[in-house]
LUMBAVEX-203937 format. One record per residue (C-alpha): x, y negated, z. Coordinates in pm, 1 decimal, m for minus. Each point is the difference from the previous one (the first is absolute). Layout:
<nodes>
c1	c2	c3
X	Y	Z .
...
</nodes>
This chain:
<nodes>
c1	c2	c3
m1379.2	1222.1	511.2 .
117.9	213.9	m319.9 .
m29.1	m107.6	m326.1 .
177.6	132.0	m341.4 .
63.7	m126.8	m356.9 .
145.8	145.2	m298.0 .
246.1	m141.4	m180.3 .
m125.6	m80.1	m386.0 .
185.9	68.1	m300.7 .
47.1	m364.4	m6.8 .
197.2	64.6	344.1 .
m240.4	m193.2	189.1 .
m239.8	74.2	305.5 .
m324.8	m211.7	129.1 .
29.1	m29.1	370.3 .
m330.6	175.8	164.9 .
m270.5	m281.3	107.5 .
19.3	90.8	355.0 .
363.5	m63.3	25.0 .
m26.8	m319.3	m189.7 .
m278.6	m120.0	254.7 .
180.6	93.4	304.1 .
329.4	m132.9	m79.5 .
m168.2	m318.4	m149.1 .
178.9	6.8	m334.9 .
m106.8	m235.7	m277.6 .
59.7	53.8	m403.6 .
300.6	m186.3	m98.5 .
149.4	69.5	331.5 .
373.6	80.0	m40.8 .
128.4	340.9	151.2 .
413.7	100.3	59.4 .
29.6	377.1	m14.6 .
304.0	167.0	218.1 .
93.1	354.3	m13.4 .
m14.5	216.0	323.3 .
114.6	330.2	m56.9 .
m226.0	185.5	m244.3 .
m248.9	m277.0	47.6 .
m40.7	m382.7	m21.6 .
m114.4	m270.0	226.4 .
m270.8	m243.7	m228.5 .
m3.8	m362.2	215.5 .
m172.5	m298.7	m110.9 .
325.3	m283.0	m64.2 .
m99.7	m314.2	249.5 .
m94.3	m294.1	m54.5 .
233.4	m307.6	102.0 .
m237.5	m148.1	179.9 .
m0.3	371.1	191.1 .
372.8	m49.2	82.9 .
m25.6	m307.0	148.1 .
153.0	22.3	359.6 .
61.7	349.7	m25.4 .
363.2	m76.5	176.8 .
m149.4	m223.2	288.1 .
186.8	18.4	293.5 .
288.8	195.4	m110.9 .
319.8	m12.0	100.5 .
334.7	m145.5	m220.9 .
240.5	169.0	222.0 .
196.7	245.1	m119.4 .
m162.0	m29.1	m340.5 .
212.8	174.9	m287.4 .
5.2	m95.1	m368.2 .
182.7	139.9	m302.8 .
363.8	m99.8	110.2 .
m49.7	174.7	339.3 .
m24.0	347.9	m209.3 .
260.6	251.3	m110.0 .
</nodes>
């Protein structure tokens, strides 16, 4: 699927209907923005509930935290 926008004066731009529908986004919905070259990835932030046993089953070995680093 292609869609475009245009960015408003207002520096804003309404997501296209068919995207909306086929990535099941809702208004309200909260989106985090991160830059990829000369472009930028849109994803919908998750939900907690979402996250919930998203680490099942992983393993604590050889886990490294902050003091581990240079």
């Amino acid at each position: 699927m292609t869609a475009t926008a245009t960015l408003s004066s207002k520096f804003q731009i309404s997501i296209p209907k068919a995207v909306r529908e086929e990535q099941h986004w809702e208004a309200g919905q909260e989106f985090v923005f991160i830059p990829k070259g000369k472009g930028v990835l849109v994803m919908p932030v998750p939900e907690l509930e979402q996250l919930v046993g998203i680490a099942k089953g992983a393993s604590k070995d050889n886990y490294r935290d902050r003091k581990d680093r240079y």
